[in-house]
C-alpha positions as CSV (number, residue, x, y, z in Angstrom):
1,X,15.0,-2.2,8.6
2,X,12.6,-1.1,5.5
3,X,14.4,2.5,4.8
4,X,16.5,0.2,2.3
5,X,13.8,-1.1,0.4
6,X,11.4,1.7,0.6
7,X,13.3,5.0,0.0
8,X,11.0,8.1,0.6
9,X,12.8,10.2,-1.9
10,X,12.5,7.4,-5.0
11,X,8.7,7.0,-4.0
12,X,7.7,10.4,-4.0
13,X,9.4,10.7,-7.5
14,X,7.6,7.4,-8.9
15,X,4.3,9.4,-7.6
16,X,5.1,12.6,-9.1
17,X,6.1,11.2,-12.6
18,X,2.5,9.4,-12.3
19,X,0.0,11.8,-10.8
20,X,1.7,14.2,-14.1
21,X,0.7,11.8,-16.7
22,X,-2.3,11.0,-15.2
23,X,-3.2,14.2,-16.4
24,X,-3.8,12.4,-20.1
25,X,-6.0,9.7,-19.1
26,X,-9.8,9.5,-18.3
27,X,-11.1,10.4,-15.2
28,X,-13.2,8.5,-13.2
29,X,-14.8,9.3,-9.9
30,X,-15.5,6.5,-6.9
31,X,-17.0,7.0,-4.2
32,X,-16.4,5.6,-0.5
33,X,-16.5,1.6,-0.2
34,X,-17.0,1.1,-4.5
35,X,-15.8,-1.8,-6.0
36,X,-13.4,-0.4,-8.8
37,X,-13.8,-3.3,-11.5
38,X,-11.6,-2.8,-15.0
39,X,-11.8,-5.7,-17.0
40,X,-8.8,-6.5,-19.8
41,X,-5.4,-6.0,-19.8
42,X,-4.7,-3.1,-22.2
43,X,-5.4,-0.2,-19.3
44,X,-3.3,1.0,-16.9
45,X,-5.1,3.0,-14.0
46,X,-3.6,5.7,-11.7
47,X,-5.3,6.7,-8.5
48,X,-4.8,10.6,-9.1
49,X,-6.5,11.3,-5.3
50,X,-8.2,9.0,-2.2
51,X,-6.9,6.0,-1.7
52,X,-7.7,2.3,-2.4
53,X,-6.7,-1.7,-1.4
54,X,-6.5,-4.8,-3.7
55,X,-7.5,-7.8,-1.7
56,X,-7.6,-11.6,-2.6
57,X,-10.4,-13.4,-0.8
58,X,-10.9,-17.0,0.0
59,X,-13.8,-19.6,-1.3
60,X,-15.0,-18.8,2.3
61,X,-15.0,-14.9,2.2
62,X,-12.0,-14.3,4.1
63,X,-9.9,-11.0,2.8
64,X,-6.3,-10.9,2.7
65,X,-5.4,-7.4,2.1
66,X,-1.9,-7.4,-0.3
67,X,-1.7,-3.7,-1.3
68,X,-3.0,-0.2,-0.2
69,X,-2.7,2.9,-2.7
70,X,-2.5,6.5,-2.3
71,X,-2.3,9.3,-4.9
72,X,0.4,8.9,-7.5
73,X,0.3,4.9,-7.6
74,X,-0.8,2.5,-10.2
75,X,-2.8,-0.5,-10.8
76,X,-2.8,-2.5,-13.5
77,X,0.5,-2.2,-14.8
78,X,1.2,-6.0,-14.3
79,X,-1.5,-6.9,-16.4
80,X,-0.4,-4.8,-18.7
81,X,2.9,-6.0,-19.4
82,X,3.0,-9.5,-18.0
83,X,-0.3,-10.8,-19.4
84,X,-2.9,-12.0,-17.9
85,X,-5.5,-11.0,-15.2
86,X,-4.6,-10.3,-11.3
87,X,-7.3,-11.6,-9.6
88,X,-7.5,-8.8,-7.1
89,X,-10.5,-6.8,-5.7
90,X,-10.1,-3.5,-5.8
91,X,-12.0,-0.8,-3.9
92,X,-12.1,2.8,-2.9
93,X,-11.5,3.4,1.0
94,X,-12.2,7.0,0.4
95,X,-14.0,9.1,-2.3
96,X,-11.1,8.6,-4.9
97,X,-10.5,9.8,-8.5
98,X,-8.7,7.4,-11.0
99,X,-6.9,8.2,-14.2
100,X,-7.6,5.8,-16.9
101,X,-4.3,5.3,-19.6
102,X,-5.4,3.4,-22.7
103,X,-3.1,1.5,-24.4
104,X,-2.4,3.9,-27.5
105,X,-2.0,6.7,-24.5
106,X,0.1,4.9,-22.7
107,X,2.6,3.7,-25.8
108,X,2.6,7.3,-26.5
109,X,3.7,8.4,-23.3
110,X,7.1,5.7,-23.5
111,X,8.1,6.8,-26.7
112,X,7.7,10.6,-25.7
113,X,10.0,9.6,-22.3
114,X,11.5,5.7,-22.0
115,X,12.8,6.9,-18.6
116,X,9.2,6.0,-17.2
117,X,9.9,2.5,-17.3
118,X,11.8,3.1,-14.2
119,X,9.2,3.9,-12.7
120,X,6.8,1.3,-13.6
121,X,9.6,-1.2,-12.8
122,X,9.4,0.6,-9.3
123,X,6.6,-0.1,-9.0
124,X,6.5,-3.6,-9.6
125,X,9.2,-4.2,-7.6
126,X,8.0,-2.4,-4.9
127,X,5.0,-4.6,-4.8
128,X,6.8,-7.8,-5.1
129,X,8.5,-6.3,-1.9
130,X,5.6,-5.6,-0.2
131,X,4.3,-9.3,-0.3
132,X,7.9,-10.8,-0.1
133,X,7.5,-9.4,3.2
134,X,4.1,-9.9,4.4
135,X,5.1,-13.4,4.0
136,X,8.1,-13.7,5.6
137,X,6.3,-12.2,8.6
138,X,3.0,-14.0,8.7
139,X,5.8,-17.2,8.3
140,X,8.2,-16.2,10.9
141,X,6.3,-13.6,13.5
142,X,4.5,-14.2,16.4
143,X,0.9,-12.2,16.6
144,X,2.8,-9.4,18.4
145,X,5.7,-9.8,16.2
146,X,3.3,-9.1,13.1
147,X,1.6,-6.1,14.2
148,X,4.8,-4.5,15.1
149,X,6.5,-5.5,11.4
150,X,3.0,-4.7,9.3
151,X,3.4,-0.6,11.6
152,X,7.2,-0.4,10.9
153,X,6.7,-1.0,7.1
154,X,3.9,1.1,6.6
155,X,5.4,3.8,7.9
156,X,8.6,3.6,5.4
157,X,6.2,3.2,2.7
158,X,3.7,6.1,3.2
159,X,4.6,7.7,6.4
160,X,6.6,10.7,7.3
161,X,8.3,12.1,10.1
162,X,6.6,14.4,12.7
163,X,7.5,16.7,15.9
164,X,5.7,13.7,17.6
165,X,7.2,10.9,15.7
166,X,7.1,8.7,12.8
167,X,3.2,8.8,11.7
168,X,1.8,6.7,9.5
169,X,-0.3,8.7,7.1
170,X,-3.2,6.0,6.3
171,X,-6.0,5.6,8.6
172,X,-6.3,2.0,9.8
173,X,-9.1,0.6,11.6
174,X,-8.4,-2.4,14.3
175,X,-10.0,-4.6,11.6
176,X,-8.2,-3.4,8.4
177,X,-4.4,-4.1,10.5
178,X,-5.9,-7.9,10.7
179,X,-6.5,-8.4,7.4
180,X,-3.1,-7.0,6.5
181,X,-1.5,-9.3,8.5
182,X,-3.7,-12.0,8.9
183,X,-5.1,-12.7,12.3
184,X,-8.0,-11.4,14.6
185,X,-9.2,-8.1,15.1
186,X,-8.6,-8.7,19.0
187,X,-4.9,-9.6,18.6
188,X,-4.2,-6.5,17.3
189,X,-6.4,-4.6,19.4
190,X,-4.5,-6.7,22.1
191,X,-0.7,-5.5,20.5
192,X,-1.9,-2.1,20.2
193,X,-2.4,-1.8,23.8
194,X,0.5,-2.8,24.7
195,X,2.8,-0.6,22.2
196,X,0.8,2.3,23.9
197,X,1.6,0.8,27.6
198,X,5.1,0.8,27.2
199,X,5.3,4.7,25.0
200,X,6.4,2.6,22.2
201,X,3.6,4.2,19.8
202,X,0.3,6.7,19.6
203,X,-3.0,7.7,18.3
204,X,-4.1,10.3,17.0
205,X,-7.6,10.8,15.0
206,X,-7.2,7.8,14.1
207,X,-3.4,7.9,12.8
208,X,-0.7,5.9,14.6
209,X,2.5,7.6,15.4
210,X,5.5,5.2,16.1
211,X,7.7,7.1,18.9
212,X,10.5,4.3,19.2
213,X,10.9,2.8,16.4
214,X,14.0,0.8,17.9
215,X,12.1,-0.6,20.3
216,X,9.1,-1.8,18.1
217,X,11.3,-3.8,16.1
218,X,12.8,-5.5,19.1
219,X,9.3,-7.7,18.4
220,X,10.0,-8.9,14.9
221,X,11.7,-12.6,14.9
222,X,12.9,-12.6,11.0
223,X,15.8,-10.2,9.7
């Protein structure tokens, strides 16, 4: 259902092309659970190792998580070009390193090799994907139906395939999965369970391996 829109191959190259000229920017360490705060629009930010989310939070505290980053993926880059400041809260789930590209860097780097703008338009895209959709699924899913959508499309976007299945790389706590998809930590403690019931999925140290894919999907109610 995702391999279409999330292509292993082409994200693997957008994070390679990045991690490379990350190499030119300022490096700064975070540590575990750090707030990663860049104020103006003239930097564009690459997380070289760890891995991060961007969040929007209600008036009441309540997170919605939008995006999770590994290694070779950017931030920023809408600002950047677009204007404007996203509104997102960004912090470090692990001891991360970010690359830093000023903007004399970074107009340095597209007239050295245009052919990076594909990338960064990846990217973009790829995020406007990503919500398109989460929202289609918190609109159209039943609580089971969104837990079994939020595990299939992590999996095309940062998973890989294994002698035991498809694993999703990222660790995900019960807690983090509810504020992906929006809805309590016991619903998807509850959906969970029952993918492992019925051999549809696994754990592992704390990964989740999909083993029947085709079945999972059987649970989402949007095409």
């Amino acid at each position: 259902m995702y391999d279409e829109y999330f292509d292993v191959a082409r994200q693997e190259k957008m994070r390679s092309t990045f991690l490379e000229i990350g190499k030119r920017g300022s490096m700064k360490k975070y540590p575990k659970n750090s707030l990663i705060e860049m104020k103006g629009r003239d930097v564009i930010c690459i997380v070289m190792s760890g891995n991060l989310k961007q969040s929007i939070y209600s008036i009441e505290g309540e997170e919605k998580i939008l995006y999770l980053l590994q290694g070779g993926e950017i931030f920023k880059e809408m600002d950047y070009f677009c204007g404007g400041e996203s509104k997102f809260v960004t912090k470090a789930l692990e001891d991360s390193i970010i690359s830093i590209l000023d903007e004399r860097t970074i107009e340095e780097i597209l007239l050295e090799n245009p052919r990076i703008y594909r990338d960064i338009i990846h990217s973009i895209t790829r995020k406007f994907r990503i919500v398109m959709f989460q929202m289609a699924n918190m609109a159209f899913s039943d609580s089971i139906g969104k837990v079994a959508d939020t595990l299939i499309r992590l999996y095309y976007q940062e998973g890989e395939e294994t002698g035991q299945g498809k694993k999703i790389n990222e660790r995900f706590t019960h807690e983090e999965i509810a504020k992906l998809i929006g809805c309590s930590r016991v619903t998807v403690t509850r959906a969970l369970n029952k993918f492992k019931d019925e051999g549809i999925i696994d754990t592992a140290n704390g990964e989740i391996i999909i083993r029947d894919i085709e079945n999972l999907e059987k649970y989402i109610k949007w095409k």
